[in-house]
C-alpha positions, 0 to 999 in steps of 0.5 A: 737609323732614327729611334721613335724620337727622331734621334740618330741611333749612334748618339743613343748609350744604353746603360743596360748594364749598369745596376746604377744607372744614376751613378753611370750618367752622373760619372760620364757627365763630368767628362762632357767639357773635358773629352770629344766623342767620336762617331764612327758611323758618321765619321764625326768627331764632337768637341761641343755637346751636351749628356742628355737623359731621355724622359721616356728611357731611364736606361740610355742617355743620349750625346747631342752635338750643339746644332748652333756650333756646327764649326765645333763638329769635324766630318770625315774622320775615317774609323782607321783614325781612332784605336782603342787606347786599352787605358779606362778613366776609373773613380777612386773609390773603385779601391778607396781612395778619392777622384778619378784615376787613369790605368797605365800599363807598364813594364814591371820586372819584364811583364806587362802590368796596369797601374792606377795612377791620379788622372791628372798624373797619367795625362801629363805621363802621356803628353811628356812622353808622346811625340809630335808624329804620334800625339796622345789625342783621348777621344770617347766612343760608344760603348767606352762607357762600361760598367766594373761589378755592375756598379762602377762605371769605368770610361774607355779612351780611344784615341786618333792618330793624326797620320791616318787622318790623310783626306783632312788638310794640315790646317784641320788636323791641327784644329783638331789637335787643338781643341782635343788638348784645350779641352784637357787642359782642365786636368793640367 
């Protein structure tokens, strides 16, 4: 479905819920050349895309996949391959302290707990501890984008499991595999 300027509804984020709106869009921003986007309406999985902000909505913001790098943008990604990861990327200041911090949840003393912990810190926990059947492969979707107290913006990760991915060949999967953690090298 396509809203009044042509752009397909499931690359439109409202931020209706955001008080600050401005703060929103500049938090997702940095994220653009670190983390893909998933689409699951279309099944596409974008590795190379620009924020946009529309002139005519100050509200919403719009995901638009690079037309020219069409070899960057991964079809048929079944929704069964990507689950909600219960872990959020959240600015430092959310408790006073400076950068973005990952929420791990741990086992302390027997009960489950969320831990902030440096983002940098949390991927590298993550990738140490994953295996080769079952990766640590952050991806955002619509919606991840959510608002803390109506001002902090907060980032939910899904992430996709390769061994779901079963119309893919080995080749693509491990494409996608690649460009997921090149683009996380940033933080490494």
């Amino acid at each position: 479905m396509l809203n009044d300027l042509g752009i397909p509804e499931h690359l439109i984020w409202k931020l209706n819920e955001f008080d600050n709106h401005q703060r929103a869009v500049n938090f997702i921003k940095q994220f653009q050349d670190t983390l893909c986007v998933y689409s699951a309406p279309v099944e596409q999985l974008y590795t190379n895309y620009e924020i946009s902000l529309p002139e005519s909505d100050d509200r919403s913001l719009i995901i638009l996949p690079n037309p020219y790098a069409y070899h960057d943008t991964f079809n048929g990604i079944v929704e069964d391959s990507v689950h909600a990861s219960g872990m959020y990327i959240v600015p430092g200041d959310l408790f006073g302290k400076e950068g973005l911090f990952l929420t791990l949840r741990l086992l302390k003393s027997g009960k489950k707990v969320v831990k902030p912990v440096p983002l940098k810190v949390g991927l590298w926990a993550l990738m140490k501890k994953e295996t080769e059947t079952v990766p640590f492969l952050p991806v955002i979707t619509k919606g991840d984008l959510r608002a803390f107290r109506k001002d902090f913006p907060c980032l939910h990760l899904h992430r996709i499991q390769p061994s779901k991915l079963v119309d893919r060949s080995p080749m693509e999967i491990k494409a996608i595999q690649k460009v997921i953690r090149d683009k996380l090298k940033v933080y490494m």
